[in-house]
ROLODO-869744 format. One record per residue (C-alpha): residue in three letters; x, y, z. Coordinates in steps of 0.05 Angstrom, whole numbers. Each point is the difference from the previous one (the first is absolute). Layout:
# ROLODO-869744
bavo, x, y, z
ALA, X, Y, Z
...
# end
This chain:
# ROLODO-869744
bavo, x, y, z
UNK, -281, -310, 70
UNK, 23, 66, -43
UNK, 32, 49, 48
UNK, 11, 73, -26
UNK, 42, 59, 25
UNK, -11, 69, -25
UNK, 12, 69, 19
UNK, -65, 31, -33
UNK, 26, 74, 13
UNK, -65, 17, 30
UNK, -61, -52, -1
UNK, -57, 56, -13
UNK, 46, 23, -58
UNK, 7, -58, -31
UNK, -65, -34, 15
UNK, -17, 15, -78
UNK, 58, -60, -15
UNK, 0, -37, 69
UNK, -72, -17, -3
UNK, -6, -34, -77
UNK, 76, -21, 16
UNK, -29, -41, 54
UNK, -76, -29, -30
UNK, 52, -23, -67
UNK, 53, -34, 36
UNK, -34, -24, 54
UNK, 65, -11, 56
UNK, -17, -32, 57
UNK, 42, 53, 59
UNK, 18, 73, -22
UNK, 54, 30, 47
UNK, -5, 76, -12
UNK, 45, 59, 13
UNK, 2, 74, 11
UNK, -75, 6, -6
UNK, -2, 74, 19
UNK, -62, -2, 42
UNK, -24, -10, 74
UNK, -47, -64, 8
UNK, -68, 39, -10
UNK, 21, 27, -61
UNK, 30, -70, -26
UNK, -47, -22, -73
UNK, -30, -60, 49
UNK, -69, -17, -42
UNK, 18, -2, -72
UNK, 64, -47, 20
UNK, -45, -48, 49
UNK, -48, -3, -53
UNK, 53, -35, -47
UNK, -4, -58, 58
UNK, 65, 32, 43
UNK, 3, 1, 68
UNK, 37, 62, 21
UNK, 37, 20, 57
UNK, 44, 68, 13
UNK, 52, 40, 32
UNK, -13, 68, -30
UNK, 28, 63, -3
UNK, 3, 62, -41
UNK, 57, 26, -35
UNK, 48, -47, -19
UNK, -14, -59, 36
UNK, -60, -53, 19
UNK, 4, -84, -19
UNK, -61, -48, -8
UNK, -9, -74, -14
UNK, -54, -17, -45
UNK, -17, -72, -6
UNK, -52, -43, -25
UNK, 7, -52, 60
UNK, -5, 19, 73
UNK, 54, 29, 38
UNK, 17, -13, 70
UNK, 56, 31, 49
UNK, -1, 65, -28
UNK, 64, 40, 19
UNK, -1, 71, -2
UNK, 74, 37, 0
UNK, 65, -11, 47
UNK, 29, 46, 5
UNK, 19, 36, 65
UNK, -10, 67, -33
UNK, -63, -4, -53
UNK, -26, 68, 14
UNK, 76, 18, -26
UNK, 10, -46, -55
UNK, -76, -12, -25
UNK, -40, -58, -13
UNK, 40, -48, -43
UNK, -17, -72, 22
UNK, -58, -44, 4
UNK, 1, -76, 1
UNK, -49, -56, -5
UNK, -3, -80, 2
UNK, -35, -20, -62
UNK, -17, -66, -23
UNK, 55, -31, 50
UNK, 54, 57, -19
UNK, 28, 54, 33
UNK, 1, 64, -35
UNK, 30, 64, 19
UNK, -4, 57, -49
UNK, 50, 66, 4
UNK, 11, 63, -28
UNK, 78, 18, 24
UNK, 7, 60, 17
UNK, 42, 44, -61
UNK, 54, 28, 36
UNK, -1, 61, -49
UNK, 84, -4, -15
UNK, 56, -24, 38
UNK, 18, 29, 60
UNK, -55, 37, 15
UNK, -46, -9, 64
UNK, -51, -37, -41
UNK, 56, -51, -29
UNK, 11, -2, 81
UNK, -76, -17, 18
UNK, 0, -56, -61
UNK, 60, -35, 23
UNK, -31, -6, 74
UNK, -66, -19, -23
UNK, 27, -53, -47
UNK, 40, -29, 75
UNK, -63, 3, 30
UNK, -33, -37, -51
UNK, 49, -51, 7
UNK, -9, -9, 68
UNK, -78, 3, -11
UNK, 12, -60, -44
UNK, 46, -44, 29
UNK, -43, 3, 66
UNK, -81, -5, -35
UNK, 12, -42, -62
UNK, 27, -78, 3
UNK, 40, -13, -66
UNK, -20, -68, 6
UNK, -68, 20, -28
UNK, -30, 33, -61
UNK, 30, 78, 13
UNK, -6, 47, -56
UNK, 31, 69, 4
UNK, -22, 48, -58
UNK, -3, 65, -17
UNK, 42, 64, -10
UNK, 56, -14, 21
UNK, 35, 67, -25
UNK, 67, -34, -4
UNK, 33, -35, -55
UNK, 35, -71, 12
UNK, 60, 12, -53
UNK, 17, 36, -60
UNK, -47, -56, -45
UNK, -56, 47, 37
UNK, 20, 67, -27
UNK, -1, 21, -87
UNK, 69, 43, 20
UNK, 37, -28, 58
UNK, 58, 51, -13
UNK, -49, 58, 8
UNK, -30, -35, 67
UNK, 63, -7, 31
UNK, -7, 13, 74
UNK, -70, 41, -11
UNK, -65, -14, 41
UNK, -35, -70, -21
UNK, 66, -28, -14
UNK, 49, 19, 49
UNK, 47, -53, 40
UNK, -32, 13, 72
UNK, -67, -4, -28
UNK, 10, -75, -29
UNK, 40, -12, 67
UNK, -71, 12, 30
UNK, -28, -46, -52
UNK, 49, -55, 7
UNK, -21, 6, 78
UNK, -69, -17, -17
UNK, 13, -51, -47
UNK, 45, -40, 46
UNK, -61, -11, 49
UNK, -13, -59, -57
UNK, -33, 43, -62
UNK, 15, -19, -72
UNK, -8, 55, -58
UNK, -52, -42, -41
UNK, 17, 25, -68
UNK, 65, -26, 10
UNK, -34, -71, -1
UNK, -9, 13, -77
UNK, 46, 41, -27
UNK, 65, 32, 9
UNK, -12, 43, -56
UNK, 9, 79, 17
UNK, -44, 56, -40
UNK, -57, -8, 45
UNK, -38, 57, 28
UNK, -56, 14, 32
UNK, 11, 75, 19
UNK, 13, 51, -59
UNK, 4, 80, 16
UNK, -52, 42, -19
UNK, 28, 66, -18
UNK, 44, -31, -54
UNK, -21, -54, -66
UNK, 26, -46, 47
UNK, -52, -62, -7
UNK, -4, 0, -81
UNK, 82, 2, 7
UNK, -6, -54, 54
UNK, 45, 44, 36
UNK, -22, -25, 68
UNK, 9, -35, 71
UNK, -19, -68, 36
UNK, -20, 21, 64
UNK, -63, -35, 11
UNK, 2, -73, 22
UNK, -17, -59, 30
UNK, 38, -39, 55
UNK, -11, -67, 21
UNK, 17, -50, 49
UNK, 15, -69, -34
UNK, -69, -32, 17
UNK, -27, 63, -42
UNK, 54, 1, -54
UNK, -12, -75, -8
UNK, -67, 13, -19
UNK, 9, 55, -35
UNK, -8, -19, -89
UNK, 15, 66, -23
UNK, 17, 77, 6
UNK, -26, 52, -50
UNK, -3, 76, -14
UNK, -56, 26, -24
UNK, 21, 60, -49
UNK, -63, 9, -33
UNK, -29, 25, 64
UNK, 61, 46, 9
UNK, -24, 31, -83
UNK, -52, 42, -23
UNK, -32, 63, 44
UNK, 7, 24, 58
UNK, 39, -62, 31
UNK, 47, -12, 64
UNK, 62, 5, -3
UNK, 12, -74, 21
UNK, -30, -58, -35
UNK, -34, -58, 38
UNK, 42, -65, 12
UNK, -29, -65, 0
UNK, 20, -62, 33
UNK, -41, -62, -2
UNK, 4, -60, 49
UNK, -22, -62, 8
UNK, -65, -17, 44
UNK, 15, -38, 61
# end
């Protein structure tokens, strides 16, 4: 089963790319992000005619997440946060061909210090406690999405010039660490140690053709999952060309059951 995260930026913006992204590569689950659009409005017919089940947790503006996926999808989650009118529609989950998948958009936080920064570091506790009490880490548990927050300085093209600043700050990977210790494994570490790469680049600069970017998109698995899981891959010909996100799509593929 192919699994892929990606913050599209807005799904009726990039529907030119998303839709002959999808019919070429073919994944089997698509976890999107900050689609930019309440449910009615979501590009529903062109996507289920590809063979994708959707479902949604829209919103306009910044934020909104849906799971497509070619299989059926039972014990849909919407949100959990005590607060989503606040902090905005960032979390859907499904069980999917006997594994339990939660996609995220983290909230920014803006910069450090700021009440925004304060709002992301109590929605990342509450997202560990969400966690720890709904998913067994004795089963297939996959975590993905946009994370907004970089593990160490492999994650970042200038860790001197990210020192302390939002994405990469100490309290933010405290948060992180949090969530991780409920039993979730970064995946890509399974295959490389390797720093250099990215899967967020800045659009008001040349950042992507300087690779001057940020891993902040991931996957996190509990061991059943990470067991499984044969490989971990950034797609960076979906991130070139026209009109594209600002994030490319990660892609982790796992064994069937």
């Amino acid at each position: 089963m192919r699994i892929v995260t990606w913050n599209v930026n807005s799904v009726r913006a990039r529907l030119p790319r998303l839709l002959p992204w999808l019919a070429d590569d073919e994944p089997d689950v698509v976890c999107l992000q900050e689609l930019k659009c309440v449910d009615e409005q979501f590009p529903l017919e062109p996507i289920e005619e590809l063979g994708y089940q959707v479902v949604m947790y829209g919103q306009k503006t910044y934020n909104g997440v849906a799971i497509l996926s070619k299989f059926p999808m039972e014990d849909v989650v919407r949100g959990f946060h005590t607060d989503e009118d606040k902090v905005g529609h960032r979390a859907i989950g499904a069980t999917i061909n006997g594994t339990m998948i939660l996609n995220l958009y983290v909230v920014n936080g803006k910069e450090v210090g700021c009440d925004k920064y304060a709002m992301k570091l109590e929605w990342l506790k509450q997202l560990s406690s969400f966690v720890h009490d709904r998913y067994p880490m004795n089963e297939r548990v996959v975590l993905c999405g946009d994370f907004n927050i970089t593990f160490d300085d492999r994650d970042i093209y200038d860790p001197e010039a990210w020192k302390d600043r939002i994405l990469c700050s100490d309290p933010e990977r405290e948060a992180l660490a949090e969530l991780m210790s409920c039993g979730l494994h970064d995946a890509l570490r399974k295959f490389t140690d390797e720093g250099e790469i990215y899967t967020w680049w800045d659009f008001r600069t040349r950042a992507f053709r300087n690779n001057r970017g940020l891993r902040i998109d991931h996957f996190l698995m509990s061991q059943p999952a990470l067991d499984a899981c044969t490989g971990v891959e950034v797609d960076l010909e979906a991130r070139d060309g026209e009109k594209p996100s600002d994030h490319a799509p990660v892609i982790a593929t796992l064994a069937d059951l």
